[in-house]
N, CA, C and O atoms as a DFTB+ gen file, in Angstrom:
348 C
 N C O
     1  1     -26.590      -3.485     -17.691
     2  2     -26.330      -4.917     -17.607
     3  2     -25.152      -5.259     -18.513
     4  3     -25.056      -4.612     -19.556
     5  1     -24.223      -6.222     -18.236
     6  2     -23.287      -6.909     -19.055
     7  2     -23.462      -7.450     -19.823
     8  3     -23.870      -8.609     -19.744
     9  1     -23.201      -6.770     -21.021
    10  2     -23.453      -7.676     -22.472
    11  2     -22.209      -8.121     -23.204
    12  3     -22.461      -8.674     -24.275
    13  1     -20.935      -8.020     -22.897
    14  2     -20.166      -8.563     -23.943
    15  2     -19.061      -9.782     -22.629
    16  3     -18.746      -9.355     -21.518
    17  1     -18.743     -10.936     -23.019
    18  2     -17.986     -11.651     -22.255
    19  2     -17.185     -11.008     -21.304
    20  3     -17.522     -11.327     -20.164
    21  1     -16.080     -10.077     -21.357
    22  2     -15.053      -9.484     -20.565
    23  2     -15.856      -9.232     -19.210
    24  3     -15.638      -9.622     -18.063
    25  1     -16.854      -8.444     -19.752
    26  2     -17.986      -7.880     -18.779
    27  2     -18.939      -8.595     -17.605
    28  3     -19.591      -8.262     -16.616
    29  1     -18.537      -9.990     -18.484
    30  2     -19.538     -10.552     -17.226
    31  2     -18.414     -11.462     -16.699
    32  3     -18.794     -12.049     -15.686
    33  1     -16.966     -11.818     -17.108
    34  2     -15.494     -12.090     -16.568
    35  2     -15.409     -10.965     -15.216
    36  3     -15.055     -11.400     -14.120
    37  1     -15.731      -9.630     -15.375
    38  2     -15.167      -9.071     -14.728
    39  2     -16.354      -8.889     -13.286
    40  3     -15.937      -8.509     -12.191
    41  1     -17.775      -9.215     -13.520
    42  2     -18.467      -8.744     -12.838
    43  2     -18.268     -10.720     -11.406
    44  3     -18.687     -10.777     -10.250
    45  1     -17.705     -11.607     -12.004
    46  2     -17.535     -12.608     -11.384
    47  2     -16.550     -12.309     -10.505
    48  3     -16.630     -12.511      -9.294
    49  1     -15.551     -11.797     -11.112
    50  2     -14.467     -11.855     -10.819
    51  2     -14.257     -10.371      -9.383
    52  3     -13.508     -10.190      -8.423
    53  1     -15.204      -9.763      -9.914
    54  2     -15.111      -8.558      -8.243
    55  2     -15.630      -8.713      -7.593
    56  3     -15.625      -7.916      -6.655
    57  1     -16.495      -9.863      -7.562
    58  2     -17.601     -10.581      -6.558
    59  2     -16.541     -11.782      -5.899
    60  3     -16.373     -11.854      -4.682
    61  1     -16.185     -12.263      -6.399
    62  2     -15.280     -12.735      -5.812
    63  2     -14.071     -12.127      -5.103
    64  3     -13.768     -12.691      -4.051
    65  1     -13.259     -10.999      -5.504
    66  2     -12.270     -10.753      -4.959
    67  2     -12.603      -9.638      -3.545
    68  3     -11.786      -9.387      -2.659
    69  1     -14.322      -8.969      -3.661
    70  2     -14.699      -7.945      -2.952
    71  2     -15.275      -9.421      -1.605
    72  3     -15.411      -8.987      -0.461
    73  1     -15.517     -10.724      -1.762
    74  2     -15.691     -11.857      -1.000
    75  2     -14.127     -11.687      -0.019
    76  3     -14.183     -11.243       1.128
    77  1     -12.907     -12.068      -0.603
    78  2     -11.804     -12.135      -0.148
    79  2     -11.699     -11.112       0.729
    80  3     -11.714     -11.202       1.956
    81  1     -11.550      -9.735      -0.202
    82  2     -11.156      -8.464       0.866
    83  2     -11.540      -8.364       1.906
    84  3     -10.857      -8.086       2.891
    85  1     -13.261      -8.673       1.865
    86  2     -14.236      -8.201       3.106
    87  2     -13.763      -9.410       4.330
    88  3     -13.886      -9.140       5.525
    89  1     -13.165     -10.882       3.815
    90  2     -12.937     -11.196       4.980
    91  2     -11.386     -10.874       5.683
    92  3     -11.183     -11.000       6.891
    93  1     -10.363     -10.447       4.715
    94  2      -9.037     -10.155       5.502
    95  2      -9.185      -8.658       6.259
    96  3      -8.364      -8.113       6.997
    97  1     -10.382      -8.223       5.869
    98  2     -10.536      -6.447       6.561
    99  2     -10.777      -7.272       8.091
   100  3     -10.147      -6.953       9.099
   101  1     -12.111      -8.715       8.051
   102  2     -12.449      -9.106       9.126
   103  2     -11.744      -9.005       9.900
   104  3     -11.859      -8.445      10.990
   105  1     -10.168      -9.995       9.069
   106  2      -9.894     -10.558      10.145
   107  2      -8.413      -9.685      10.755
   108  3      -7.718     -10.129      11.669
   109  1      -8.182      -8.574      10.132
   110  2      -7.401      -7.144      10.685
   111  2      -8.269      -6.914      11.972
   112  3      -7.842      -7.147      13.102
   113  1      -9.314      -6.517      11.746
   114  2     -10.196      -5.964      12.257
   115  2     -10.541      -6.488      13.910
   116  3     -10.902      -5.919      14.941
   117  1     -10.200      -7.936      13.501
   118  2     -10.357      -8.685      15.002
   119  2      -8.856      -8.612      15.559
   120  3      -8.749      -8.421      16.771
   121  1      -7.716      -8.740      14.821
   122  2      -6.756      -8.408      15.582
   123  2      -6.399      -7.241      16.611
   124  3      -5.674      -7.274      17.606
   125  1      -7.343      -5.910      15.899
   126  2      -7.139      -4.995      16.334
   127  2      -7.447      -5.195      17.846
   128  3      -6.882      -4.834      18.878
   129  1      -8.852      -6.095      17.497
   130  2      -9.839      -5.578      18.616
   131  2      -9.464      -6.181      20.151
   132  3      -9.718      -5.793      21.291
   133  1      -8.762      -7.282      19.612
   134  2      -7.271      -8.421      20.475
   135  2      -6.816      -7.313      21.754
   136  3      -7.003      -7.395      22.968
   137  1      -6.017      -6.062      20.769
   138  2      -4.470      -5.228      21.395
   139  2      -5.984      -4.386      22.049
   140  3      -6.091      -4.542      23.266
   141  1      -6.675      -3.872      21.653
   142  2      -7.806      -2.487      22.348
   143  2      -8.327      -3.698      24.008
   144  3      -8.077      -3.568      25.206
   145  1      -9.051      -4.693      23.278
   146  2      -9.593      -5.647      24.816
   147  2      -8.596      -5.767      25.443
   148  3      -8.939      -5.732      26.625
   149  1      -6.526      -6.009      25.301
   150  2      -5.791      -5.917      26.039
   151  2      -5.843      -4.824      26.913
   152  3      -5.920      -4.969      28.133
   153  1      -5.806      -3.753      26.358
   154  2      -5.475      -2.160      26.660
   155  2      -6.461      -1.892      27.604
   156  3      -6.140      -1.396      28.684
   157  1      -7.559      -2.141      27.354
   158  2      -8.526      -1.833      28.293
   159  2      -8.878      -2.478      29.751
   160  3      -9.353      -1.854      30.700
   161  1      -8.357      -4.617      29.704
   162  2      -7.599      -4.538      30.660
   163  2      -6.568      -4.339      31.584
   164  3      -6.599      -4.726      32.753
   165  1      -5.727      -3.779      31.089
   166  2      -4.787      -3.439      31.508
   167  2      -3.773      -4.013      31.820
   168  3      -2.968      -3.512      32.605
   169  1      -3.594      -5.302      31.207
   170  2      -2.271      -6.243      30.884
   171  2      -1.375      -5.818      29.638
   172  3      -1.670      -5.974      28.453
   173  1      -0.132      -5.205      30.199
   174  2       0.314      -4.950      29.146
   175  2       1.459      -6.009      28.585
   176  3       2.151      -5.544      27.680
   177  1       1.737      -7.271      28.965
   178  2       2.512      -8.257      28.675
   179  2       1.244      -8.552      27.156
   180  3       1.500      -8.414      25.960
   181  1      -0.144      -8.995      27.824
   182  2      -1.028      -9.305      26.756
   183  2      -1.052      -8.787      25.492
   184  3      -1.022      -9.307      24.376
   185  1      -1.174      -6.546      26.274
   186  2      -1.268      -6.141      24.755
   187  2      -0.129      -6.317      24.090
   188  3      -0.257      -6.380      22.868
   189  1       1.054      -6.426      24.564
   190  2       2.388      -6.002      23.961
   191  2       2.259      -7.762      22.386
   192  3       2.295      -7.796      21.156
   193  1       2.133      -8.689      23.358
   194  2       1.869     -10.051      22.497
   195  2       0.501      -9.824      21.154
   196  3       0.641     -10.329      20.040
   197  1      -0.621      -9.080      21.500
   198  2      -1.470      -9.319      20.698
   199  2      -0.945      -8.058      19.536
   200  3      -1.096      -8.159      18.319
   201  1      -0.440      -7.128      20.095
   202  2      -0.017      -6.026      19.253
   203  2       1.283      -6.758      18.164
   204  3       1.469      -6.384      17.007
   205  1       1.769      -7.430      18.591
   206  2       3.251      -7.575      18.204
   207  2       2.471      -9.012      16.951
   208  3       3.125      -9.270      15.940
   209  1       1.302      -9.677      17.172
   210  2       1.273     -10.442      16.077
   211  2       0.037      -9.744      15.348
   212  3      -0.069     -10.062      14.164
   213  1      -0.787      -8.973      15.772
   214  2      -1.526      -7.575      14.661
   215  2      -1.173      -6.683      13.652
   216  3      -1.903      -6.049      12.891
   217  1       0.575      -6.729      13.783
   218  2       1.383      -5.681      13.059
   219  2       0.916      -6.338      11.844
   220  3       0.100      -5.954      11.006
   221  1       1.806      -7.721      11.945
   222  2       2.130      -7.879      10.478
   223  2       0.619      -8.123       9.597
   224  3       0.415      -7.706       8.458
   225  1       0.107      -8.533      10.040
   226  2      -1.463      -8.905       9.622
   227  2      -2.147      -7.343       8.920
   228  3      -2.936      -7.292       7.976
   229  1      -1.567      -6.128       9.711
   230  2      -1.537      -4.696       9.514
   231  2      -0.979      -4.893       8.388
   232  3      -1.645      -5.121       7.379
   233  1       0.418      -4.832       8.392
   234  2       1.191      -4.802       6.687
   235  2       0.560      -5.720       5.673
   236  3       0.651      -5.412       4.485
   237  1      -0.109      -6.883       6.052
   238  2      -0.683      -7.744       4.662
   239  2      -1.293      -7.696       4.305
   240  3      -1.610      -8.511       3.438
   241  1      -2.290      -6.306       4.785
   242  2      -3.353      -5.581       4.405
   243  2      -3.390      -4.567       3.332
   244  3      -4.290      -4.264       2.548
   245  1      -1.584      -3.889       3.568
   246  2      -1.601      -3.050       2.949
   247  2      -1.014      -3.483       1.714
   248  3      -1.149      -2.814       0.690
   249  1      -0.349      -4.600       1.746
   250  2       0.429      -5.220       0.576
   251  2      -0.532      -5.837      -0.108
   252  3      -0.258      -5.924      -1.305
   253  1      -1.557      -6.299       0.199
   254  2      -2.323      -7.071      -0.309
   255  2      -3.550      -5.943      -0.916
   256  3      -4.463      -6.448      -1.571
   257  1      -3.559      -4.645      -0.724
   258  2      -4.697      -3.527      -1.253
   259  2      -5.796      -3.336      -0.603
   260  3      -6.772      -2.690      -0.984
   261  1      -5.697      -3.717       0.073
   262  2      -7.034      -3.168       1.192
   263  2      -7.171      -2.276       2.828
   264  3      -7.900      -2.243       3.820
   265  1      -6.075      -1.711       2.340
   266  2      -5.926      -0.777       3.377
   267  2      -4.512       0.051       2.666
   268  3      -3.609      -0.345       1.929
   269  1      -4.867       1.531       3.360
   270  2      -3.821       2.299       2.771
   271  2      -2.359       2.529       3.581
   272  3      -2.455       3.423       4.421
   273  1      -1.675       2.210       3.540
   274  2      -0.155       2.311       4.409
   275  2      -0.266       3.487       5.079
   276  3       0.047       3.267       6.249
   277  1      -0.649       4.996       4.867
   278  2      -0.627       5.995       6.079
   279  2      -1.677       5.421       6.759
   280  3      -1.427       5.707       7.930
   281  1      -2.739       4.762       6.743
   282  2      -3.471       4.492       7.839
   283  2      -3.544       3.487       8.433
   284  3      -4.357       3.346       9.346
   285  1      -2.647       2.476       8.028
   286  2      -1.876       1.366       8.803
   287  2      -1.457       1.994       9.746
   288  3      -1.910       2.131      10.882
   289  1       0.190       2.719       8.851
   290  2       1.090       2.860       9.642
   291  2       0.175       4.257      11.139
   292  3       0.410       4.322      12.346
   293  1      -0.637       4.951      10.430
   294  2      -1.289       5.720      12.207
   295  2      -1.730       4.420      13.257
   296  3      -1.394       4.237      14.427
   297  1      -2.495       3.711      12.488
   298  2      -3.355       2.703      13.388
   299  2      -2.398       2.345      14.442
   300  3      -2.364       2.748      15.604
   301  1      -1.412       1.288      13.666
   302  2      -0.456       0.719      14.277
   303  2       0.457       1.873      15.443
   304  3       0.577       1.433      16.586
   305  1       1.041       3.220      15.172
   306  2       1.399       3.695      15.814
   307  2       0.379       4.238      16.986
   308  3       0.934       4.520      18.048
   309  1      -0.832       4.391      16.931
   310  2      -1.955       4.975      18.097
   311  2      -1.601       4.056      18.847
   312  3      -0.964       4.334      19.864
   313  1      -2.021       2.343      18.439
   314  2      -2.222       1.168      19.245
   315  2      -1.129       1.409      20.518
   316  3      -1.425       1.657      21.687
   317  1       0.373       1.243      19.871
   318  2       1.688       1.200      20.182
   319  2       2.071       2.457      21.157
   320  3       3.027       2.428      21.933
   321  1       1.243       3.486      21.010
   322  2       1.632       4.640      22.449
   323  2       0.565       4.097      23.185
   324  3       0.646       4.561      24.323
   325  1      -0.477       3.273      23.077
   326  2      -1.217       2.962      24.145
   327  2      -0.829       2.024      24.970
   328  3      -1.014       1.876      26.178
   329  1       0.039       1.069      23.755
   330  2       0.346       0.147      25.047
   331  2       1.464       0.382      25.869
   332  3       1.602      -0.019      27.024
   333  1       2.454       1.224      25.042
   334  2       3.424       1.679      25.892
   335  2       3.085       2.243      27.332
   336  3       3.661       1.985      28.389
   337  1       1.833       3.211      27.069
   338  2       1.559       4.168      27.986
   339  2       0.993       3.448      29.517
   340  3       0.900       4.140      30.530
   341  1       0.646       1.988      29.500
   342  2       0.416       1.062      29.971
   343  2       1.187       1.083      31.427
   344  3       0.657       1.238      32.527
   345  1       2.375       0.914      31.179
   346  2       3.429       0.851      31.926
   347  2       2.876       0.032      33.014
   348  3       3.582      -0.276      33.974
């Protein structure tokens, strides 16, 4: 248990910021799911639009610490041969 001030500063304070993270993972997470429900219908004008505003939401993930840039940058590139592959 936290017994000295810093300690219970810090135990507020990751409860709060692990609050934040868990919802920008959400809301990556639904972008993704945007470009995949495109892909799977098979509009690729759609995926190309839902992909193209998922990116950056991708990068503010990683700038922001909650996701690691090689697994952005795979995510983002898997998505991107799928929709290409669309044609």
């Amino acid at each position: 248990m936290a017994n000295t001030p810093q300690a219970k500063k810090r135990i507020r304070r990751n409860a709060r910021r692990t609050d934040v993270n868990t919802s920008r993972i959400s809301r990556i997470r639904s972008f993704i799911k945007k470009v995949e429900v495109a892909i799977e219908s098979g509009d690729k004008e759609v995926a190309a639009a839902a992909l193209k505003a998922a990116q950056p939401e991708i990068m503010r993930g990683v700038s922001k610490g909650v996701l690691n840039k090689n697994m952005a940058s795979r995510k983002f590139s898997r998505l991107n041969k799928r929709v290409v592959a669309l044609g």
